[in-house]
C-alpha positions in Angstrom: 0.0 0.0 0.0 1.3 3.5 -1.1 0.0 6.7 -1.0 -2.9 6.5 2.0 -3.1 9.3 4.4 -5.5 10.2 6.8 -8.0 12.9 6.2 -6.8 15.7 8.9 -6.6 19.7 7.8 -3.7 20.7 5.8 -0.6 21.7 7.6 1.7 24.2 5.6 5.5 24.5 6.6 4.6 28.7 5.8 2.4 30.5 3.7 1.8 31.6 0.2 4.9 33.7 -1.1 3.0 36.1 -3.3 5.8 37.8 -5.0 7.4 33.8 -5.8 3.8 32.2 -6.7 0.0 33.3 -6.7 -1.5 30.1 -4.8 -0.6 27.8 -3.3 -0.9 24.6 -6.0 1.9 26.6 -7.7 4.1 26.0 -5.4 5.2 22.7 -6.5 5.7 23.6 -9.8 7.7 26.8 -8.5 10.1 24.5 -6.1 10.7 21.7 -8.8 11.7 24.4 -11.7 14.1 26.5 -9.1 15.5 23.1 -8.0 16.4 21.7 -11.7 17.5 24.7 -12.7 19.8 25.3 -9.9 20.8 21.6 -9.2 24.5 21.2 -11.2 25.4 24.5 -9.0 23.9 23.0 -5.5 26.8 21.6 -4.3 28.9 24.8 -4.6 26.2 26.5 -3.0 25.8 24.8 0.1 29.7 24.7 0.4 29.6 28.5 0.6 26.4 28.4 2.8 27.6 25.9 5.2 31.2 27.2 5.4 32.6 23.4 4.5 31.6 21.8 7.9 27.9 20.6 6.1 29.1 17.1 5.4 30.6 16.5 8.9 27.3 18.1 10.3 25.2 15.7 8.9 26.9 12.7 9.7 27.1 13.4 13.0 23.5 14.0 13.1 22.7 10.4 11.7 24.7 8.9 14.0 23.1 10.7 16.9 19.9 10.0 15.6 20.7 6.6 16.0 21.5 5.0 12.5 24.0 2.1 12.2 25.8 -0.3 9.7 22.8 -2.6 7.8 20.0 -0.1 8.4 17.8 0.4 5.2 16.7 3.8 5.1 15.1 6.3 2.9 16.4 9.9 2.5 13.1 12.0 1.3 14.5 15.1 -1.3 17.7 13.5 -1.4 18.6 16.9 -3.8 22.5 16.4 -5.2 22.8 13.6 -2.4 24.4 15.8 0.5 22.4 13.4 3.3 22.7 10.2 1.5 26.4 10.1 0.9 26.7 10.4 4.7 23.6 7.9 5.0 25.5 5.6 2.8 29.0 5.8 4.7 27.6 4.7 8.0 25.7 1.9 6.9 28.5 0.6 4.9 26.1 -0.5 1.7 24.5 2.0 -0.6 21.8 -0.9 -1.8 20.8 0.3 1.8 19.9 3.8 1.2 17.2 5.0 -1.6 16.5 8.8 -2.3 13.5 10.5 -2.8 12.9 13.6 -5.2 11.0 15.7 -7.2 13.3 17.5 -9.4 14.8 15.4 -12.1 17.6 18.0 -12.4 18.8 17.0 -8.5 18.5 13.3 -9.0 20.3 13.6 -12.5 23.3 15.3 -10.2 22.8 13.0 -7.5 23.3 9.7 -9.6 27.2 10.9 -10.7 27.6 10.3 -6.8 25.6 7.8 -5.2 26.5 4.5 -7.7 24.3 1.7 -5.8 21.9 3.8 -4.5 18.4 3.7 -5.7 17.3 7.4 -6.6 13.4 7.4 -7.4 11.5 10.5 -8.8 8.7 11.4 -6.1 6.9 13.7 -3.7 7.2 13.3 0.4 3.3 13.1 0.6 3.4 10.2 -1.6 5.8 8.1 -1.3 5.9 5.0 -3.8 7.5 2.5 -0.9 5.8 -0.2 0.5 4.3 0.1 4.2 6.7 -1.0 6.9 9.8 -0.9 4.6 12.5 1.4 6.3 14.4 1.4 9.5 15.6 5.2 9.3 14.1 8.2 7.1 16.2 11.1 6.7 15.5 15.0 5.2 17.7 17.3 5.2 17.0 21.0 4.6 13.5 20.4 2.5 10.7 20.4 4.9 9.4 23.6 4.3 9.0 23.1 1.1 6.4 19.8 1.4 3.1 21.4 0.8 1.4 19.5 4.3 3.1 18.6 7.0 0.7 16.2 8.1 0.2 14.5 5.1 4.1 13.9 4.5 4.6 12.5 8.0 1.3 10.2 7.6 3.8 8.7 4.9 7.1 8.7 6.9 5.0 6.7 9.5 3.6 4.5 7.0 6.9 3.6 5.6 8.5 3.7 8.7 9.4 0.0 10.5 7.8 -0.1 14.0 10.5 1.2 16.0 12.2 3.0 13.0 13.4 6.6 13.1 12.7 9.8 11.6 15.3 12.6 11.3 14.5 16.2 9.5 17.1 18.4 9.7 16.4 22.0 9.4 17.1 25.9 9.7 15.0 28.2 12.1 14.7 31.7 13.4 17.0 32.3 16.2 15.7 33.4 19.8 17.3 36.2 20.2 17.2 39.4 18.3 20.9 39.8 17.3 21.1 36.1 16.1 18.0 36.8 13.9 19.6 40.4 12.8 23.3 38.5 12.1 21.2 35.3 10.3 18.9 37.7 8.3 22.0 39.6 6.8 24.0 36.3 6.1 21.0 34.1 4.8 19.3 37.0 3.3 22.2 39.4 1.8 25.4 37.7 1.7 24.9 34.2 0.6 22.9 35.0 -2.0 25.0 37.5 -3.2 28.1 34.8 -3.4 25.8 32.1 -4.9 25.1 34.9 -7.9 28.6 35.7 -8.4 29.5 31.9 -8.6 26.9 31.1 -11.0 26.0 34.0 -12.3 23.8 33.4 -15.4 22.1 30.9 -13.1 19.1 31.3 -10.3 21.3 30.3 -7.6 21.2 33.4 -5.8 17.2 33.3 -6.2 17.2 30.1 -4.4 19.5 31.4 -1.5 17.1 34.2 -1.3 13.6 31.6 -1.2 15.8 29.7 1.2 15.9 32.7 3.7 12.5 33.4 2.7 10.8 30.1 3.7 13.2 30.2 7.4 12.0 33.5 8.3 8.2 32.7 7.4 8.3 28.5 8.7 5.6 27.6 11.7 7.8 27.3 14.8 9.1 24.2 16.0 6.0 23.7 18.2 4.1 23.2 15.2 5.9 20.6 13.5 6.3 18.8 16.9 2.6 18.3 16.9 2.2 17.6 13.3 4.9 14.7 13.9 2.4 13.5 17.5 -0.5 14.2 15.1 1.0 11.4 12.3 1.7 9.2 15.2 4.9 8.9 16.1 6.3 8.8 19.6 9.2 10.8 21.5 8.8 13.8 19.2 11.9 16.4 19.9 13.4 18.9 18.7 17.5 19.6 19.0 19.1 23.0 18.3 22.7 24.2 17.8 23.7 28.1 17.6 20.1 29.2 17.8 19.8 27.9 14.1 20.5 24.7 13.6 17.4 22.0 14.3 17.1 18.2 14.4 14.1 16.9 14.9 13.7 13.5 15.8 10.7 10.9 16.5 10.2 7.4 16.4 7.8 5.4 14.6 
C-alpha cells in the first residue's frame, strides 16, 4: 500500500509567497523548476552556505539519531545527495539507502555520486515504498517546502518500521534578536549574493534568497512537533545548535 493518508486539515510548513507564486498549488511547480535549474550549482552552493563543515554536520546528526551499519533507510529530497552520501557511509552499503525527489535535475546530479543507491522521482506526501519498509528516514534541509506537513509524516509513519526513526534536519529563526539580525544579513544578503557571483547566469542566488525566505516565514518548532504527534509517532523532539540549527527527531 502507497500513497494513504489520513483525512486531517492541511498543515503548511509557511504561507503563500505572493511575489514567488499566486497560490498555493503553484508551489510545487515553482520548487521543482528553481531546484532543476539550480541543481549542477547546488553543491557549490551549500559549500559556501555551510562554510565546509555541512558534510561532517550531517553525519554526526545520523549517527546521533541513532543510524547504524545494515540499516535500510530512505532519505526523502535526497537533492544532489548531500544526506545520502553520509547515510551511505555509515551503513557501509548504498543498496541500503534510496533517495527520494521531485526535481529530475537533483536526481540527474545526485546519480554521478551515489552508484548503488536507488534514486526514485517522487513527492514526500506520496511516497511509492511499501508500508513497513524502512528502519531510518532522513531529510535534510526540505521540509518547508512539502506542501502538508501532516500528510508527509502520515507517509514517513507508513513507511517507517515499528520502531524506525525519523530525522528532519532543518534551519530556524534564532531566539534572540541579534542572532536573527546577524542570520537575516547572512541568509538573506550575503549568501545569495556569493551564490550569484558563482553562478551567475544561473538562479542560484534566487534560491539562497527563497531559502531565507521560507526560514523566516516556517511555523515554529511547536508546530511541527505536533504535526509529527498528530501522524503518530512517539518521542517527538526537537534539538538546536547556535540558535539555528534544528534536528528533529521521532520514532515510529
Amino acid at each position: 500500500m502507497t500513497g494513504t493518508t489520513p483525512d486531517t486539515e492541511a498543515v503548511a510548513p509557511h504561507p503563500v509567497l505572493a511575489h514567488r507564486y499566486g497560490r498555493a498549488e503553484e508551489r510545487e511547480g515553482f520548487v521543482r523548476a528553481l531546484f532543476d535549474e539550480t541543481a549542477p550549482h547546488y553543491d557549490r552552493i551549500d559549500r559556501i552556505f555551510s562554510l565546509g563543515t555541512g558534510p561532517g554536520y550531517r553525519r554526526r546528526a545520523l549517527r546521533e539519531a541513532g543510524l547504524r551499519p545494515g540499516m535500510q533507510v530512505l532519505d526523502v529530497a535526497v537533492g544532489t545527495g548531500l544526506v545520502a552520501r553520509q547515510a551511505v557511509a555509515i551503513t557501509g552499503d548504498p543498496a541500503l539507502v534510496t533517495g527520494l525527489d521531485p526535481s529530475e535535475g537533483m536526481l540527474a546530479e545526485a546519480r554521478k555520486v551515489l552508484p548503488g543507491v536507488t534514486l526514485v522521482q517522487g513527492r514526500a506526501e506520496r511516497i511509492p515504498l511499501p508500508d513497513d519498509s524502512v528502519d531510518f528516514l532522513s531529510m535534510g534541509y526540505a521540509l518547508r517546502h512539502v506542501a502538508d506537513l501532516g500528510a508527509a509524516f502520515a507517509e514517513y509513519r507508513r513507511v517507517l518500521r515499528p520502531g524506525g526513526t525519523v530525522l528532519l534536519l532543518e534551519i530556524g529563526r534564532p531566539e534572540s534578536r541579534l542572532a536573527r539580525m546577524v542570520e537575516r544579513f547572512y541568509m538573506g544578503a550575503v549568501i545569495p549574493a556569493l551564490c550569484r557571483i558563482a553562478a551567475p547566469r544561473h538562479r542560484s542566488g534566487e534560491l539562497m534568497r527563497y531559502y531565507w525566505e521560507t526560514i523566516e516565514a516556517c511555523v515554529p518548532a511547536e508546530t511541527i512537533l505536533g504535526a509529527l504527534d498528530a501522524a503518530g509517532f512517539r518521542d517527538a523532539a526537537c534539538a538546536t545548535e547556535l540558535e539555528v540549527f534544528r534536528a528533529y527527531t521521532a520514532r515510529a
